[in-house]
C-alpha positions, 0 to 999 in steps of 0.5 A: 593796413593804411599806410607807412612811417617813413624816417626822414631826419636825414632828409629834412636835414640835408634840406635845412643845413644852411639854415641850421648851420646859421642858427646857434640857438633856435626852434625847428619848425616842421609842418606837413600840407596834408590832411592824410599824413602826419609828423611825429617823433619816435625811436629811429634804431629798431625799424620794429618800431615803425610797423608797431606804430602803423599796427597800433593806429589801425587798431585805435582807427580801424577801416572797418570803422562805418566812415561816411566820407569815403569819397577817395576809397575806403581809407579817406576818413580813416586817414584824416582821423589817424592825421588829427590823432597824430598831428601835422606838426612838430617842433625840434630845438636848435643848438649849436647848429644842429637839431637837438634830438635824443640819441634815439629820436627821428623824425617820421612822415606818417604816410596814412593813404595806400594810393601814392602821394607826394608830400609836401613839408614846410620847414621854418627855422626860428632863431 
């Protein structure tokens, strides 16, 4: 299995707080500069939940798949593809300071390479 689905709400909060403190009303925009990892949304209680996910993306794009650009390992197609499926963006409302999510809602980074990255997410917070 490729990859892995990290929760990081705290994360992106702790490095947006000055700009969400300053925003009453807005639209927190996040986007990941990479082409094999993704953003998404999803229930952040049961960590279940996180392998489910990756489980479910392997069988909807599996590595045994005949992939013809493979020229970064085995898991360079498969990973773009699990990435266009996903998305590299995501938006969240702003109210009254903080991110407007459900009470079971976090934000993941959809890690989809088996290779160590370093992920970069740019965040704009729209008033």
């Amino acid at each position: 299995m490729a990859g892995r689905m990290y929760l990081v709400t705290d994360t992106v909060v702790s490095n947006i707080q000055e700009g969400l403190r300053n925003t009453q009303i807005g639209l927190l925009h996040l986007f990941i500069q990479h082409t094999s990892a993704a953003l998404t949304i999803n229930e952040n209680y049961d960590p279940d939940v996180r392998e489910d996910m990756s489980n479910a993306l392997d069988r909807i794009v599996p590595e045994s798949f005949p992939w013809l650009h493979t020229d970064e390992g085995p898991d360079d197609s498969v990973s773009h593809t699990k990435t266009s499926i996903i998305g590299p963006s995501i938006q969240i409302p702003i109210t009254g300071g903080r991110l407007n999510l459900g009470t079971w809602q976090g934000i993941y980074l959809a890690e989809f390479r088996e290779a160590a990255h370093t992920r970069t997410v740019v965040a704009t917070i729209l008033p």
